[in-house]
C-alpha positions in Angstrom: -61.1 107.5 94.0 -62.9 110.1 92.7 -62.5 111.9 89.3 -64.4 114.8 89.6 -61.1 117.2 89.1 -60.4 115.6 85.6 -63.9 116.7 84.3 -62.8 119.7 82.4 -60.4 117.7 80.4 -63.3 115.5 79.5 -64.9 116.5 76.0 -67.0 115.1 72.9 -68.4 112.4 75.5 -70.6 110.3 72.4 -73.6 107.6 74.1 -74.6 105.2 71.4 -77.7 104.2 72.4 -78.4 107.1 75.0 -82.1 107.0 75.0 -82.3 103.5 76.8 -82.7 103.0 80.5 -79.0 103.1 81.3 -78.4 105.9 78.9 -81.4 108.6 80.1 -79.9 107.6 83.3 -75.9 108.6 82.3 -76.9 111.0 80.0 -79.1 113.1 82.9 -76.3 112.0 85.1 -73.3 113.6 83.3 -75.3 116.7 82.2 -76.0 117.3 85.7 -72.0 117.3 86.3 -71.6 119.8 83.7 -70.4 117.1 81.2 -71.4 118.0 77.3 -72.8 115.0 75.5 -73.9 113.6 72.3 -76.8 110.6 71.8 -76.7 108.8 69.4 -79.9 106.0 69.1 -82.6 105.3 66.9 -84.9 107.2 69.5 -85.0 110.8 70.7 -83.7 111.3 74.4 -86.0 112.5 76.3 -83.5 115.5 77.5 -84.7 117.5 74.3 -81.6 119.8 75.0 -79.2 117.0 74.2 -77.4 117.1 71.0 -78.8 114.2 69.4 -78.0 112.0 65.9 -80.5 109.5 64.6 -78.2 107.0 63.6 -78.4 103.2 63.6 -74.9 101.4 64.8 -75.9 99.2 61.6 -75.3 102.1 59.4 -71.4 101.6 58.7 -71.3 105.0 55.9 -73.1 107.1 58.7 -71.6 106.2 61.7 -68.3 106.9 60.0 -69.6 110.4 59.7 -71.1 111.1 62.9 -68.2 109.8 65.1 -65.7 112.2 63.8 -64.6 114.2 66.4 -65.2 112.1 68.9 -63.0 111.2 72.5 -65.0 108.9 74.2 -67.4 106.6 73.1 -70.1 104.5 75.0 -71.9 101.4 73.3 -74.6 100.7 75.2 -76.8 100.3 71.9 -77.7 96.4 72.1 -80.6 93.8 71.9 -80.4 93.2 76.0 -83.9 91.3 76.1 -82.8 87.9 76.3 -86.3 86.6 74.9 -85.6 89.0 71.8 -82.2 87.7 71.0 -83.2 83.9 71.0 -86.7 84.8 69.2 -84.8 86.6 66.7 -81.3 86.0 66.1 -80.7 87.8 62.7 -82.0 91.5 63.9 -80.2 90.5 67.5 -77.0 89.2 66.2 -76.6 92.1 63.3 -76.5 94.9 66.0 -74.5 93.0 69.2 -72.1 92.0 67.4 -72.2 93.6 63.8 -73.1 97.1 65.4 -70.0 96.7 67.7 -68.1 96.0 64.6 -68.7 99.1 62.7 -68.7 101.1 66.0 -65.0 99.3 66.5 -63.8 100.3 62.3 -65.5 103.8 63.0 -64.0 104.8 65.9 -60.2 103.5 64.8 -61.1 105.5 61.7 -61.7 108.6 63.5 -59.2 108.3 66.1 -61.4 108.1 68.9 -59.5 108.1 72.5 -61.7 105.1 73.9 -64.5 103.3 74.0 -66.6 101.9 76.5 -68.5 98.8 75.9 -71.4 97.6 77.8 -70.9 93.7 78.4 -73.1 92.3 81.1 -72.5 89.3 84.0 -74.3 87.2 81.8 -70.8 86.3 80.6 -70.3 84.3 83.7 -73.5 81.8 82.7 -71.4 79.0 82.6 -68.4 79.5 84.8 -68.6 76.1 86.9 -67.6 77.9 90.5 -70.4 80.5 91.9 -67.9 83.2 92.8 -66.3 85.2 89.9 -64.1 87.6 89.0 -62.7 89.7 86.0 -59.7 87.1 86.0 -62.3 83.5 86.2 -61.9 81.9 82.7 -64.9 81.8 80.8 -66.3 78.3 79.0 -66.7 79.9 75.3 -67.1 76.2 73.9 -70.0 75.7 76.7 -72.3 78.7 75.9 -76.0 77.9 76.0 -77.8 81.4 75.2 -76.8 83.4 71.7 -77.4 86.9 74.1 -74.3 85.6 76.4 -72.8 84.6 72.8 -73.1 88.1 71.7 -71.2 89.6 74.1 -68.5 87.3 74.9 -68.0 88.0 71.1 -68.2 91.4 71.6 -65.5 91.8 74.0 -63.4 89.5 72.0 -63.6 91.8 69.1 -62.7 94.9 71.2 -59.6 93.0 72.8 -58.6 92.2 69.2 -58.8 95.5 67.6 -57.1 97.0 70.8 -54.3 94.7 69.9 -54.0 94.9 66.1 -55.1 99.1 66.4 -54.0 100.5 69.7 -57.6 101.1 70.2 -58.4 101.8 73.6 -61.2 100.4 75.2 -63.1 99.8 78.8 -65.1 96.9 79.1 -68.3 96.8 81.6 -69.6 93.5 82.8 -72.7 95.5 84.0 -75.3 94.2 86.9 -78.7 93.3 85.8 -80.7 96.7 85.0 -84.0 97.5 86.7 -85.6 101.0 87.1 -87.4 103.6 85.0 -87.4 102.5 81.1 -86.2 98.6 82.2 -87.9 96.9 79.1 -91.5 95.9 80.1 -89.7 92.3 79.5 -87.3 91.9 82.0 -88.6 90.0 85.2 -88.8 93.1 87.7 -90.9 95.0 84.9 -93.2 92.0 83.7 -94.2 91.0 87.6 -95.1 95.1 88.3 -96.8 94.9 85.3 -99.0 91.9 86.3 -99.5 92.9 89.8 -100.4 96.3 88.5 -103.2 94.6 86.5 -104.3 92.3 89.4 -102.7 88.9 87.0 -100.9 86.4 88.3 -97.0 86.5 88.4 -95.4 83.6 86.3 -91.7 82.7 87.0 -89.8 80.3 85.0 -88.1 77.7 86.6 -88.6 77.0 91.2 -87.4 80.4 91.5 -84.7 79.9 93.2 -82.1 82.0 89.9 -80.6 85.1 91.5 -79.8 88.2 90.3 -77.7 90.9 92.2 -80.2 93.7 90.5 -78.7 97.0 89.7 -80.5 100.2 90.0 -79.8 102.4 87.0 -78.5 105.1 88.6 -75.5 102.9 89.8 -75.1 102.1 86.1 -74.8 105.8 85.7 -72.3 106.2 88.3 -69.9 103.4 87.0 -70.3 104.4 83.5 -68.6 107.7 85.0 -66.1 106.2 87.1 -64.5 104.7 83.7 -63.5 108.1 82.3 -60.2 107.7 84.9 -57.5 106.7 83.3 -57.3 103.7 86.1 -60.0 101.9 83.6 -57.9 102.1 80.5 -58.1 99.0 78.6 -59.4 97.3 81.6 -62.2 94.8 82.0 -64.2 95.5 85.2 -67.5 94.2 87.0 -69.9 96.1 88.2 -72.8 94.4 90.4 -75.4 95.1 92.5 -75.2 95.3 96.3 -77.3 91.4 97.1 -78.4 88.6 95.7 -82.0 88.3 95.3 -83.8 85.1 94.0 -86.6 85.6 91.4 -88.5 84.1 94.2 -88.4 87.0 96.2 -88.6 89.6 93.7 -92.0 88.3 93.1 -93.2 88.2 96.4 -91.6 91.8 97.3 -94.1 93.2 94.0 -97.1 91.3 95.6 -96.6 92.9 99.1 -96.1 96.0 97.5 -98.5 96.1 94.9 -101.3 93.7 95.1 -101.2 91.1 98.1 -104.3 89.0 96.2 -102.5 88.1 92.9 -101.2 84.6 92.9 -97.8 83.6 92.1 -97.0 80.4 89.7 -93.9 78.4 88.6 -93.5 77.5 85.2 -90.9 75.8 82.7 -87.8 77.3 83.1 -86.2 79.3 79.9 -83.1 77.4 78.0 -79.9 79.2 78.8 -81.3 81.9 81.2 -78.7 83.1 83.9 -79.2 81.3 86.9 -77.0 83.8 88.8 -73.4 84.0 90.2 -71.3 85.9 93.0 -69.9 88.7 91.0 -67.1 90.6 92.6 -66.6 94.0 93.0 -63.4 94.3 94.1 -61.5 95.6 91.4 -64.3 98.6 90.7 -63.8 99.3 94.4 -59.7 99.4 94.0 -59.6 100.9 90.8 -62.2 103.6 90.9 -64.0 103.8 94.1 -67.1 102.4 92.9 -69.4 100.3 94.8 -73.2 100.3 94.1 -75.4 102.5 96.8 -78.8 101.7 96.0 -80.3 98.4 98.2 -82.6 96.4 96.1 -86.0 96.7 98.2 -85.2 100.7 98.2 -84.5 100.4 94.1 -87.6 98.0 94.0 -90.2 100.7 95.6 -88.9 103.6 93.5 -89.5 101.5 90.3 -93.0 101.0 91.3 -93.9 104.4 92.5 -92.7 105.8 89.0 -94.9 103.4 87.4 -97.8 104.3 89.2 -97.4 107.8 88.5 -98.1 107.1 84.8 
């Protein structure tokens, strides 16, 4: 289904937290479809001609402020490193769920049309059978990692003030991220990094957790597919086209990068996602979306960009 026709209707499109991976990607993404938007992040995008508010989602009084006016609303402002959210859970927990709370009053207060919330299949951690859908009960009493916490809590508190405020809302149980800007901490990043450097590549656990990695530019194209109406107050998965172990992400950077650099197993992480069979059925039904971009192609691209720098 394509919603291409409905753009002009489209206006006052607001990217909290624009200037990360997933939002350059949108942001040069929707600009590049004639759509007009606004970033609002900590950082500077690097699209200079983007209107842009420094604003931190922590900042109640001035997120009030800058939100007036505003249709539709992304929040893909967030502490995503896993590592950073268990190291430190005050600075983590104030923005993924505090930050979603003042976004959540702020928009209500300015009437926004809907926002769109960046959850991530790391909601699915514990669900006891590998295949999953929007519809699989999740085990809130079993949660073993505060990032999963975070936003299970998040979507919980969008649900809520949809049904207390009328505030519409999309959720988006994204795919795990890799690509240009993927923070240096993230598995796919770290192992370039090494290889790059000629170290040896460390991966927690036998290497056997999967990921069905998401190229960013798929994020970009599902975070457009939600302006339909068919995504209204919907949650929907969106996950990338295989499973890959962590395995064979590391040996894909060492044939690619540096065939001499060792590869070691180490303790595995407490609460890290070990990987389900996410389904993409209902992006596919509702909106037409299905991810394009295979992960060995994704993989390359990553690494030529990284090289270039």
């Amino acid at each position: 289904m394509k919603i291409l026709h409905e753009l002009n209707k489209i206006k006052n499109v607001v990217i909290i937290g624009g200037s990360g991976c997933i939002g350059t990607a949108t942001c040069n993404y929707f600009t590049s479809l004639g759509i007009s938007v606004t970033v609002i992040d900590i950082v500077p995008p690097e699209n200079k001609d983007l209107k842009y508010i420094h604003c931190d989602i922590r900042n109640f009084k001035k997120l009030n402020e800058v939100l007036s006016g505003a249709e539709y609303v992304y929040i893909l402002a967030a502490i995503s490193d896993a590592n950073e959210n268990s190291n430190t859970p005050l600075k983590s927990m104030d923005i993924n769920i505090g930050g979603i709370n003042n976004v959540l009053i702020a928009s209500r207060n300015n009437k926004v049309k809907r926002i769109i919330f960046s959850s991530t299949v790391w909601v699915y951690s514990e669900c006891e059978k590998q295949n999953v859908n929007e519809n699989t009960a999740l085990p809130s009493n079993n949660v073993k990692h505060n990032y999963t916490a975070s936003k299970i809590a998040g979507e919980m508190l969008i649900r809520s003030y949809s049904n207390l405020y009328n505030l519409n809302y999309t959720i988006m149980r994204y795919g795990i991220a890799y690509g240009p800007k993927t923070n240096s901490n993230t598995a796919i990043s770290n192992f370039i990094n090494k290889a790059l450097n000629g170290e040896s590549i460390y991966i927690n656990g036998d290497g056997k957790a999967y990921r069905n990695f998401m190229y960013i530019t798929d994020h970009a194209r599902a975070n457009l597919s939600v302006l339909h109406k068919n995504a209204i107050n919907e949650t929907i998965n969106f996950d990338g086209p295989e499973s890959v172990s962590i395995k064979r992400v590391a040996e894909l950077v060492k044939k690619n990068i540096n065939k001499k650099i060792k590869i070691k197993c180490i303790d595995s992480k407490p609460g890290d996602y070990k990987g389900k069979n996410v389904s993409n059925k209902k992006s596919l039904n509702l909106l037409g979306w299905k991810p394009e971009i295979l992960f060995e192609v994704g993989l390359k691209k990553q690494i030529e960009i990284l090289c270039q720098k």
